[in-house]
N, C-alpha and C positions, 0 to 999 in steps of 0.2 A: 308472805302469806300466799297459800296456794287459791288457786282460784274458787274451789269447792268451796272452802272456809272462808273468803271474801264474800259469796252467796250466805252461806247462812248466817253472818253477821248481821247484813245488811237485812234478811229475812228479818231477822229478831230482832232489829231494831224498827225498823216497819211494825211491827207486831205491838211492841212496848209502845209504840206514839197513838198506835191505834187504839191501847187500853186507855190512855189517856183523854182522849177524844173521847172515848165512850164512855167514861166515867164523868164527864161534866154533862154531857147530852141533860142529865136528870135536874141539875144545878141549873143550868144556864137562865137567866131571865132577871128579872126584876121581885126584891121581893122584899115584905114589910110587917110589922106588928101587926096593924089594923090595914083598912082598905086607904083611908085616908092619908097615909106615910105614902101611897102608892104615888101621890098626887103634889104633896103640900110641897115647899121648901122649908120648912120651918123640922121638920123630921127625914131626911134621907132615908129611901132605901135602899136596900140591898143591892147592887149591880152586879154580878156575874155576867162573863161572854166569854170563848174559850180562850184568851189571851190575858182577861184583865178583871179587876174587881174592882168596886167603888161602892165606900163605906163611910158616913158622918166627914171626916176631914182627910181619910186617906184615900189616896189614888196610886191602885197596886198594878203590878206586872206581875204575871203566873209565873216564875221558876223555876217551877217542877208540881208536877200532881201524880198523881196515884188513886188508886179505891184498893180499900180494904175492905171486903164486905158490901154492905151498903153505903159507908162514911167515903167523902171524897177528899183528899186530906192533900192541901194546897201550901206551897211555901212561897211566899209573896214578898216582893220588893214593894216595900209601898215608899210613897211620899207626902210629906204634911208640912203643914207650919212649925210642929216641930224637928222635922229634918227627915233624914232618908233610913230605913229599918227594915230588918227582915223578921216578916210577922208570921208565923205558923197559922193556918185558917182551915177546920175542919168541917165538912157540909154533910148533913146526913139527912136524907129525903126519909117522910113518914108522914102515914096517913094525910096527904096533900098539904104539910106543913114541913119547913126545911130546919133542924136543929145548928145550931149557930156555934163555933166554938173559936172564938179570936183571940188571936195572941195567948195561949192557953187559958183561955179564962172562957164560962160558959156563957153567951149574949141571950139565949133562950130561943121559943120557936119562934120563926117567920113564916107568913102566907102566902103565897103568889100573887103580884100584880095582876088585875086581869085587865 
């Protein structure tokens, strides 16, 4: 590989980490049905950080992300009591609430912890 094209690799792939990075920026935080999920143990919220998510019983590692659009659409290693899975998770920021789509099935809107 010539040197020229070792540069623009590495260009383009710098570039693709950086869509990705910028596509959680909107996601990243803590987020829940009501205010009170923000708090309790008895309800989990939502965990996003740009590594990792944490949801009711699973504790995920990010794989891969992307955005398409608005939607941030996440392929997750998670881990539970019932074992180790790869769960598709798709986050789509609106009107200051986050639309939830796990394991293709739709969880509804979430709020922002504040």
């Amino acid at each position: 590989m010539s040197f020229l094209k070792g540069v623009a690799v590495l260009a383009l792939l710098l570039a693709a980490n950086s869509v990705s990075l910028h596509a959680a920026e909107a996601v990243i935080g803590r987020w829940a049905a009501d205010p009170s999920g923000c708090s309790s143990f008895g309800s989990s919220p939502l965990i996003v950080t740009d590594s990792a998510l944490r949801w009711h019983d699973d504790a995920c590692r990010i794989a891969r992300m992307y955005k398409t659009g608005d939607t941030v659409h996440i392929q997750a290693l998670c881990w539970s009591f019932t074992g180790e899975r790869s769960v598709p998770v798709s986050l789509r920021p609106h009107g200051g609430l986050l639309a939830v789509t796990w394991d293709r099935a739709r969880r509804g809107d979430l709020k922002r912890c504040r």
